[in-house]
Phi, psi and omega in degrees: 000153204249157151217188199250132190260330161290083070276336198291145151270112187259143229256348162221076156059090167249350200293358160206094169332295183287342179291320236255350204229001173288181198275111191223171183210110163270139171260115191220150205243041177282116200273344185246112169327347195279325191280005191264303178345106177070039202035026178325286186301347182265348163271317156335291176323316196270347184272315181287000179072023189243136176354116197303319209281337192289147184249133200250153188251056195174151174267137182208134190285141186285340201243220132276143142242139172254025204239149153267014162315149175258152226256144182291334228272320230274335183269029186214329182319128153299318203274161196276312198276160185213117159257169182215177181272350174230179175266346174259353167256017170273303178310337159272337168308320185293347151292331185271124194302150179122293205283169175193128195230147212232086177307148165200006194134159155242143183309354160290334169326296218254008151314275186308357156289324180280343183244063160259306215280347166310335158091000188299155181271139166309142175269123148299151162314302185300336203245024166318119168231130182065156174299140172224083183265139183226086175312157176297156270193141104349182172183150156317330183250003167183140184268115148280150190247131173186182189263118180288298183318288189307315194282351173303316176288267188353327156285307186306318199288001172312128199322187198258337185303282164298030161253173340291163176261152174222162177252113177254135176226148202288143217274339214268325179299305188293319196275345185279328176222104158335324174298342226281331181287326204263341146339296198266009197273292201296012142308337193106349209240129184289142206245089188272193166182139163307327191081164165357113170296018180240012220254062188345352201230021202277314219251350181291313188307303194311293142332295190299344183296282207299340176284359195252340170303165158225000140266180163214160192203159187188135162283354175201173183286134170205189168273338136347295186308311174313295207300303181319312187317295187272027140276338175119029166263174166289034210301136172223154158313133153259051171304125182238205188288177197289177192245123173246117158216177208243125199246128185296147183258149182085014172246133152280119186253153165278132179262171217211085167201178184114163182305342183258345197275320199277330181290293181282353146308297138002274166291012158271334175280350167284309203259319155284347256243345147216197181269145193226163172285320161241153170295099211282149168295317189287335146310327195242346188281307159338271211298306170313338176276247189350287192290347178080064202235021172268325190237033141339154188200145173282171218267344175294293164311310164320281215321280207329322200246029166276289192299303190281002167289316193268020139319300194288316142346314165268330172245048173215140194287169217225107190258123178197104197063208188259041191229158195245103201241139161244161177210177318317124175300150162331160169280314179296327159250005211303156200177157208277344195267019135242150179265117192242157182315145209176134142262165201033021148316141161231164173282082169001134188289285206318114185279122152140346174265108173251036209238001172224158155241159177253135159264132184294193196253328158281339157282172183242146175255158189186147194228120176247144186252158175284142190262106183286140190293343176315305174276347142340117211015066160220156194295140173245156200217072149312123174225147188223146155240119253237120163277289190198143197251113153265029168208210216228335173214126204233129184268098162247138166247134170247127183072013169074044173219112187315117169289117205274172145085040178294143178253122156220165220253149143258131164241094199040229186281012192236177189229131178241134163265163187199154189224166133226139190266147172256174208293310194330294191302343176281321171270023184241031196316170159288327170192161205302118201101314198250133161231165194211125186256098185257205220175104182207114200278110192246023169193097167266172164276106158345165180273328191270037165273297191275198170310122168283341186284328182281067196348312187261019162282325212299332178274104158300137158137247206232085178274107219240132194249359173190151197229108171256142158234111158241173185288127178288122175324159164257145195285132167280123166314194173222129163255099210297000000 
């Protein structure tokens, strides 16, 4: 189903909703999964002048919270820091032993800082038109429920003062029910959507809707209610039939309850509760108290406190489960029994050996090492040592640049591959500090090729049990 671009020219592709809303995965090189969501992490990167490829070395919440819960992501995170948008939902991260959370803003700040370089023609204030209603939202881990259809009229009867009205709808919604959109067409009410939450363009997309509004409307408190605001809309309750929601059972979720969660609701239905012409001081001070938008920072300062997360990240020791690990390791000793950030690694089928990892056969695996300054712009001599090789052709890069000449050697019951980095590539880190060793299997070997007795053949792809970079010796004349 299509939905309609007149009057708005809307500026990323709305004319197909449900493509906008399939189930997709951005490639994202982020190691702590909460950061990928909604190009979080990629706006960061990019306000700070730092690399798509750099892996940020800290945890940061997708949402808004209105609670004083401490969040399930904060007990489950590797990393000890968390930024947040505020100084009082900092202070609730700093409850969970450990942690240390850095207010800085919510990441819609620095979005809307970034979507000057689209290059898009600016919206005049005069030519703000119509309702932007953002029913409450679905989640992967819970269906909200309401009657669409009544609230589909409803939008539609908004005085002529609020037309047109468009609906934007949640990625989560649209993919739980097929119906939902041609629900609200045959209403009369045109259907957007933010898109996918894996979807990098989520909050540029979100921004291009609400500046073209000059309302905004929602049946309950979210994080929508902020972010329009501080796009320039009007937010007001749109209330419809009641709200049910169902939460998938055996997931633990943060929940969105306590005295403080029922105090700022209240007070946001107090404060919203009708359309207003202009955006009241007592509105926006609201909305400013959520976004943090007082410890807003500059691209200088971001960079300053990114970079000094993953320093600290290397030399403080790395708390996981009840073992004391530090990571990332030297480039010069590396070895599976400290864990340093890395992807497409598995955990050895054999339980209790943590002294090797497997790359599977369909991913590309990648290791990132702390970069000794020795080595810095000099020929290096990489060695990986092989529990067992299970294809026919094994790919290594450093800094995502192929290592050409690979060697491999039998060392007793194991195989040591060996390479040389040349200096151009040593004096190119991936980002300050960090070099990355990746690793991509392009034929593996079938199962019934190997051993069938033999438990750690059945995982196609690499097992590798140590990764050494040193500096290549320099060669000595011989002197008579």
């Amino acid at each position: 189903m299509r939905s309609n671009d007149p009057p708005f020219d809307f500026q990323f592709d709305q004319q197909r909703v449900e493509h906008l809303c399939r189930d997709q995965e951005w490639e994202c090189p982020e190691i702590q999964p909460a950061n990928k969501p909604f190009g979080l992490a990629d706006i960061f990167k990019e306000y700070a002048n730092l690399p798509h490829a750099y892996a940020l070395r800290l945890t940061m919440e997708h949402g808004l919270k209105f609670d004083d819960n401490r969040s399930e992501l904060a007990k489950k995170t590797i990393y000890n820091t968390f930024i947040t948008s505020s100084k009082s939902r900092s202070a609730v991260i700093e409850r969970e032993p450990g942690k240390r959370a850095i207010p800085i803003g919510f990441a819609f700040l620095y979005g809307k800082a970034l979507f000057d370089k689209f290059g898009l023609e600016a919206i005049p204030e005069s030519a703000r038109r119509g309702t932007l209603v953002l029913p409450f939202k679905s989640t992967p881990t819970t269906t909200v429920y309401f009657d669409h259809a009544t609230y589909a009229e409803k939008i539609k009867s908004l005085p002529k003062q609020f037309q047109p009205a468009y609906v934007c709808l949640y990625w989560a919604d649209i993919i739980k029910d097929k119906e939902l959109t041609r629900i609200y067409q045959d209403a009369g009410v045109p259907v957007v959507t933010a898109g996918h939450r894996y979807d990098p363009l989520f909050l540029h997309r979100f921004y291009d809707l609400c500046r073209r509004f000059r309302y905004s409307a929602s049946n309950e408190i979210g994080t929508n209610l902020f972010l329009s605001v501080e796009s320039g809309c009007r937010f007001f309750y749109l209330l419809g039939p009641e709200l049910k929601c169902e939460v998938i059972q055996n997931i633990k979720i943060d929940s969105r309850k306590g005295s403080l969660y029922e105090q700022n609701r209240k007070e946001s239905h107090r404060l919203f509760a009708k359309p207003v012409e202009e955006i009241t001081p007592e509105q926006r001070a609201f909305v400013d108290s959520f976004l943090g938008t007082e410890h807003f920072v500059s691209p200088d300062i971001l960079r300053r406190i990114l970079l000094r997360e993953q320093r600290l990240f290397e030399k403080r020791p790395w708390w996981h489960g009840e073992k004391q690990l530090l990571a990332p390791p030297d480039a010069s000793s590396f070895t599976w029994n400290k864990i340093p950030p890395c992807r497409g690694w598995y955990i050895p089928e054999k339980e209790g050996d943590t002294t090797f990892r497997w790359m599977g056969l369909t991913d590309d695996a990648w290791v990132d090492l702390s970069y000794p300054h020795r080595l810095r712009k000099r020929a290096a001599l990489i060695y990986c040592q092989i529990q067992c090789l299970a294809c026919e052709h094994l790919e290594i890069s450093v800094n995502d640049i192929r290592i050409p000449d690979i060697k491999l050697t039998q060392q007793g019951n194991e195989l040591q591959l060996e390479g040389t980095v040349s200096p151009e590539i040593m004096a190119k880190p991936l980002s300050k500090g960090i070099i990355r060793i990746g690793f991509h299997i392009s034929k593996g070997i079938y199962p019934n090729e190997l051993d069938p007795d033999n438990p750690e053949t059945r995982r196609l792809g690499v097992a590798i049990s140590q990764i050494s970079l040193q500096p290549k010796p320099k060669r000595v004349d011989a002197t008579t």
